[in-house]
C-alpha positions in Angstrom: 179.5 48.2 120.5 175.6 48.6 120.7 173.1 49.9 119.1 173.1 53.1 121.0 176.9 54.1 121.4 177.3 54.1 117.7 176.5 57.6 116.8 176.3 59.2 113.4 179.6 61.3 112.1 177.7 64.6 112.2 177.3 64.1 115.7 181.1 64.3 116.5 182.3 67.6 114.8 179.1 69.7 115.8 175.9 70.3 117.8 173.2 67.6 116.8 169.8 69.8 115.8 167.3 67.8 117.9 163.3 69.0 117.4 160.8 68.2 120.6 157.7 68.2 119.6 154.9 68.2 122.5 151.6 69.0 123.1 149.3 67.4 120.6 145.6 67.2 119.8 144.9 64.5 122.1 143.2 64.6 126.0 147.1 63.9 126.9 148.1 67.2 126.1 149.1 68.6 129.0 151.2 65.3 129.9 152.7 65.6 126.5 154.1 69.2 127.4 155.0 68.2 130.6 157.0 65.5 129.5 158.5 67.7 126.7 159.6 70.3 129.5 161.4 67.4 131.0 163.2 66.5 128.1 164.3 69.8 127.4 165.6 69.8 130.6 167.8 66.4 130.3 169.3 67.4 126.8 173.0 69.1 127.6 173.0 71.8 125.6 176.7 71.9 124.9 175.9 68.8 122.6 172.6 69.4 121.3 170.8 72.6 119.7 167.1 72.2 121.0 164.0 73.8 119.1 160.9 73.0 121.0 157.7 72.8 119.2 154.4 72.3 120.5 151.2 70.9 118.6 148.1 73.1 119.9 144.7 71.5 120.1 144.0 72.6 116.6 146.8 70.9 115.1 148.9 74.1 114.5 152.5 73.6 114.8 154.1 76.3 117.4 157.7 77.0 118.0 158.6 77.7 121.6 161.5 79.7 120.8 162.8 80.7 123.9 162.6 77.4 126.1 162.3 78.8 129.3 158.4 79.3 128.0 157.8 75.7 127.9 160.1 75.0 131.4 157.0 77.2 133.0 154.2 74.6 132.3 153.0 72.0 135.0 150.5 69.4 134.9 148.0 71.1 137.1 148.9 74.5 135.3 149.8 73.8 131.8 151.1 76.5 129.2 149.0 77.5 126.4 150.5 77.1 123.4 148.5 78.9 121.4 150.4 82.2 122.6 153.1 81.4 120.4 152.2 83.4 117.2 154.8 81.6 115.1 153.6 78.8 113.2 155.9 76.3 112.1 155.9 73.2 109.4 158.7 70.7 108.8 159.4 69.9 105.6 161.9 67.8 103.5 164.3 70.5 102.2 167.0 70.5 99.6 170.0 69.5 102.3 167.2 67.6 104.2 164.6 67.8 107.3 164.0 71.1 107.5 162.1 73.6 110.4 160.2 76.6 108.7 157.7 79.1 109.8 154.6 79.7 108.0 153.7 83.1 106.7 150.0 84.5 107.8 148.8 83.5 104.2 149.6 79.8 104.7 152.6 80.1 102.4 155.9 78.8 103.6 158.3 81.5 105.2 161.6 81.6 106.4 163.7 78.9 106.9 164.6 78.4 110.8 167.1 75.3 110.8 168.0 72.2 109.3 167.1 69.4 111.8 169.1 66.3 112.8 166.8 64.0 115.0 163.1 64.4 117.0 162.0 63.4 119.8 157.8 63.1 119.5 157.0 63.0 122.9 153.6 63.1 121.9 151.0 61.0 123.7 147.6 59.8 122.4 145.7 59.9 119.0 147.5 62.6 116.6 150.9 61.7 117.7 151.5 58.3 119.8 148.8 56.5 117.0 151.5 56.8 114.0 150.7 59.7 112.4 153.6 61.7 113.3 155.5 59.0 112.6 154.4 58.5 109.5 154.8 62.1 108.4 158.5 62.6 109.9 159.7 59.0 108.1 158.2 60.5 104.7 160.7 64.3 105.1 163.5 61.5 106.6 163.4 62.7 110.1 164.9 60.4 112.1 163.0 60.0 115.8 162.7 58.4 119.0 160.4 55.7 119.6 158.7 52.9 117.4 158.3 53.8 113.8 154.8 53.6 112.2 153.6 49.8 112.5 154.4 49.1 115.9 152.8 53.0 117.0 149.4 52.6 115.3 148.9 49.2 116.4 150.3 49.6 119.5 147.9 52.6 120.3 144.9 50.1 119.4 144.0 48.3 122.0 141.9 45.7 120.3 144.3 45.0 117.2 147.2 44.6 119.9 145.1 42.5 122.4 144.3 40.3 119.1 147.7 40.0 117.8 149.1 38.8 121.5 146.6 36.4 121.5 147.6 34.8 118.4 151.3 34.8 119.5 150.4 33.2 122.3 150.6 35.8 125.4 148.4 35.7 127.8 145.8 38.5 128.2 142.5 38.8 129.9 138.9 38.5 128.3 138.0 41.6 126.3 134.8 42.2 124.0 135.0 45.2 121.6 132.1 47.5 120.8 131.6 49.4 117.5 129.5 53.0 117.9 128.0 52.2 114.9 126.9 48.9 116.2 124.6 49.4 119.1 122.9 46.3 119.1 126.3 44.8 120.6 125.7 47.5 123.3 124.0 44.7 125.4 125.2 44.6 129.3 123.8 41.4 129.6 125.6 39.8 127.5 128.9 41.2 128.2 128.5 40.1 132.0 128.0 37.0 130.7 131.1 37.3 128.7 133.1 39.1 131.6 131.4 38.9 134.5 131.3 42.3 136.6 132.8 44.3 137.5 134.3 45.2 134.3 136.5 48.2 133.0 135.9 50.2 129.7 137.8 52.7 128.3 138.3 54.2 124.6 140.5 51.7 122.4 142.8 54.5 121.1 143.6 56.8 124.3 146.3 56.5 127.5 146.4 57.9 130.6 143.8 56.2 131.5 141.2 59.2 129.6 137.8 57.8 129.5 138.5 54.3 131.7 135.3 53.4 133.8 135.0 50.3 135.8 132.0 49.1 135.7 129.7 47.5 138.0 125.9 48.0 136.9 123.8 48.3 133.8 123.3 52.2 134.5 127.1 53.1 135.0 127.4 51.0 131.9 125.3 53.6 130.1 126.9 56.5 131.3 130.2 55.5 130.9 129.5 54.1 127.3 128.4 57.3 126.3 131.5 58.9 128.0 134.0 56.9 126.2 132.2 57.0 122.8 133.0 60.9 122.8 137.5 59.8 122.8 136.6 57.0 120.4 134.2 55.1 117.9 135.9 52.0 119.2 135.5 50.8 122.9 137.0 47.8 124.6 135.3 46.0 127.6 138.6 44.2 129.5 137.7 41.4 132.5 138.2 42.8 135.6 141.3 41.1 137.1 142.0 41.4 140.9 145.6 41.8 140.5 149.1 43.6 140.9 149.6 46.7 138.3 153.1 45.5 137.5 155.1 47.5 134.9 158.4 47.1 132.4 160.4 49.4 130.7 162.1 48.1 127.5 164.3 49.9 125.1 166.6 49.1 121.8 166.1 48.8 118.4 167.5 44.8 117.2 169.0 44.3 120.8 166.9 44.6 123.5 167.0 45.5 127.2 164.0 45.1 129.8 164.3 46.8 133.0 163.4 45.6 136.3 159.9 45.5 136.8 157.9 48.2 139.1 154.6 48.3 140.7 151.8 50.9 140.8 149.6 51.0 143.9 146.3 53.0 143.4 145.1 54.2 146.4 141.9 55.4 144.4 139.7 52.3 143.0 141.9 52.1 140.3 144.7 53.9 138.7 142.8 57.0 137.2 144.3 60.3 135.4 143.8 61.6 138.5 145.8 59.5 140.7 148.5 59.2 138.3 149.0 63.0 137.7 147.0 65.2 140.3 146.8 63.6 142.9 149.9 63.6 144.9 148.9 60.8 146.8 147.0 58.7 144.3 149.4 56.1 143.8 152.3 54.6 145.7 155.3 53.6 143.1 157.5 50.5 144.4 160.8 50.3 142.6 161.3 47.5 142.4 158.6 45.6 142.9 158.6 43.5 145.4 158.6 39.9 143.1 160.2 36.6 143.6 163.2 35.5 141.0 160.9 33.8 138.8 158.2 36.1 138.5 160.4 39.0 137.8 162.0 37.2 134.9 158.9 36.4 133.7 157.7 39.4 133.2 160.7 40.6 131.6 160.4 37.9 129.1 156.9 38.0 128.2 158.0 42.2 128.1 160.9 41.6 125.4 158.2 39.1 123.7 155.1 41.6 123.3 157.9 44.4 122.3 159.2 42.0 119.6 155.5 40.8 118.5 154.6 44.2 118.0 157.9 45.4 115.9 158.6 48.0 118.3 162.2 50.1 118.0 163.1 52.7 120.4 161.5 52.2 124.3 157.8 50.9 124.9 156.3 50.0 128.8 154.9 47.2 129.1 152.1 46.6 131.5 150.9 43.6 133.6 148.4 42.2 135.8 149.9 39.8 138.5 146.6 37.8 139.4 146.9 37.9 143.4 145.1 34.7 143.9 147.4 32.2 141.7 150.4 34.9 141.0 149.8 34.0 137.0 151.0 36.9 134.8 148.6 38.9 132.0 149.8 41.2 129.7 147.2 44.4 130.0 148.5 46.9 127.0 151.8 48.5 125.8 152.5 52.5 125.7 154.7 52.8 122.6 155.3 57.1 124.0 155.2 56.7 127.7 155.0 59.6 130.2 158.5 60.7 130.3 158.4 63.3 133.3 161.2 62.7 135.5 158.4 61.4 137.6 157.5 59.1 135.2 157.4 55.1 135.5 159.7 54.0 132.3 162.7 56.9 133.6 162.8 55.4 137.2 162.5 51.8 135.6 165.6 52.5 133.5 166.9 54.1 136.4 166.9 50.9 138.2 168.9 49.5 135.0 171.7 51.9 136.0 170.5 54.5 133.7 170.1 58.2 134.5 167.5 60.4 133.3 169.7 62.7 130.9 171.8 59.5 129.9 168.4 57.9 129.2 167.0 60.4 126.6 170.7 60.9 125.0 170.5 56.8 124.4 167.3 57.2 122.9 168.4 60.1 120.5 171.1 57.7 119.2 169.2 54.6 118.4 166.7 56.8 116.5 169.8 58.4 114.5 171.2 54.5 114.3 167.8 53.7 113.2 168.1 56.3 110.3 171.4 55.1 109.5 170.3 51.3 109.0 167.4 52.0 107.0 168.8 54.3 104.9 171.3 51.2 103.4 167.9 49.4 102.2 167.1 49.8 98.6 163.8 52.0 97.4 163.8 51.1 94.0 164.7 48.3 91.4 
């Protein structure tokens, strides 16, 4: 049996109380709800009792109650959430995890229901970083995704590039600048480091939020300036003339990679824009079109950077093929990624003979697994 048939006893004599929690402070809001929307969707609700809540930009906690709100938002016309008047909090209660509202004073209010599992589809600072995770380990929630180690490193850019570099994965040249520290704010000397062009984005945002490539001392400027407003860390990455090759991996102690995909921008380079609103901003082959080898290779070196980063749950892991020698470099790994039923990691784990509802229902039973394991370790002497 694996990890994600075994399912907790609750699960068989009654409905399992499943929170989604979307939307979030980040510049990957509106993704976040759309993704949400999607997974409200896939959840059959003759085994699962769904309360949606969504995170505004403030940080207040909203509860959708009636889900047909959130099935209304789109990426190019998202919901506002703040038109939900009832706050929420979750809070450990006496039987456990717990969904309140808040009363206007700030005080806690009514109870609303106990909770079972979450599913954080939450992407970005405030919620992908390991925050969230953080806070629903500490009321024992149990949720989708890697817990809070493999989240906050994995949403750094710079500490995951250094700790794949010490494991031995390959990676691409990378210098990272400190706002605080503008004399390293020197183009010179990161062309000599990098040559040009080069890209540089914000070290803790996705969706490619605040990614320039640059290819003069002047755009440098500008786009430094840009990114420093997402971030007070920024990365500088090599530009590599490669294949965008992706992998979706899931499982908690036994792991699965899927058959690798491909992004093809058809802007410069795979923007917000071209991955969400522009229809035609990016061509998506599934599979990719890779020899034997390579293929396994970059499933290996996937399962490898999933293990080196203690991640549980799903991650995608992303890849530059170089095109002139066909040698493999790891670019960064998305420990929440985009889970519209657009989305690459679904149609990855499609081509691994899952389906989009059977997808999010395995990933709600390692989380409760997950629980269930931990839960055996001692906390005391």
């Amino acid at each position: 049996m694996t990890d994600a048939t075994r399912t907790s006893p609750q699960s068989a004599s009654r409905k399992t109380k499943i929170l989604v929690l979307c939307g979030g402070q980040s510049a990957e809001h509106d993704v976040s709800l759309a993704s949400g929307k999607s997974i409200v969707d896939a959840l059959d609700p003759s085994r699962y009792e769904i309360f949606a809540v969504a995170i505004d930009p403030q940080g207040v906690m909203r509860w959708i109650q009636d889900l047909a709100d959130l099935r209304r938002t789109t990426l190019d016309q998202p919901i506002d959430v703040r038109q939900f008047a009832t706050r929420v909090s979750l809070v450990r209660g006496a039987e456990g995890p717990e969904l309140i509202s808040i009363n206007s004073d700030g005080g806690g209010g009514r109870s609303i229901s106990s909770l079972d599992v979450a599913f954080p589809i939450l992407h970005g600072p405030y919620g992908e970083d390991g925050t969230v995770q953080g806070y629903l380990k500490f009321i024992g929630l149990p949720f989708v995704g890697p817990s809070v180690l493999a989240s906050a490193v994995g949403m750094d850019k710079d500490v995951t590039k250094r700790l794949l570099q010490q494991a031995g994965i390959r990676i691409g040249k990378f210098v990272t600048l400190w706002k605080h520290e503008p004399v390293s704010h020197h183009f010179g000397s990161l062309t000599k480091e990098l040559g040009t062009p080069f890209f540089l984005k914000p070290v803790n945002m996705g969706s490619s939020i605040g990614v320039f490539k640059i290819k003069d001392e002047m755009s440098f400027k500008s786009a430094l300036a840009e990114a420093f407003q997402f971030d007070n860390k920024v990365i500088c990455e090599e530009f590599i003339d490669g294949r965008e090759i992706e992998c979706a991996v899931i499982g908690n102690q036994k792991t699965e990679a899927s058959p690798p995909g491909e992004i093809i921008p058809q802007h410069e380079f795979y923007s917000y824009e071209a991955k969400y609103l522009d229809a035609e901003g990016a061509r998506l082959e599934l599979p990719a079109k890779l020899n034997t080898e390579i293929s396994d290779q970059v499933r290996q070196v996937a399962l490898k950077v999933y293990r080196t980063l203690n991640c549980e749950g799903l991650s995608r892991v992303d890849f530059f093929l170089r095109k002139k020698d066909s040698v493999l470099f790891v670019n960064e790994i998305n420990t929440m990624p985009g889970f519209t039923k657009i989305s690459m990691y679904p149609k990855m784990m499609e081509l691994a003979g899952r389906s989009y509802s059977g997808l999010v229902d395995e990933l709600v039973q390692l989380a409760i697994r997950r629980r269930d394991e931990e839960s055996r370790l001692k906390t005391g002497r």
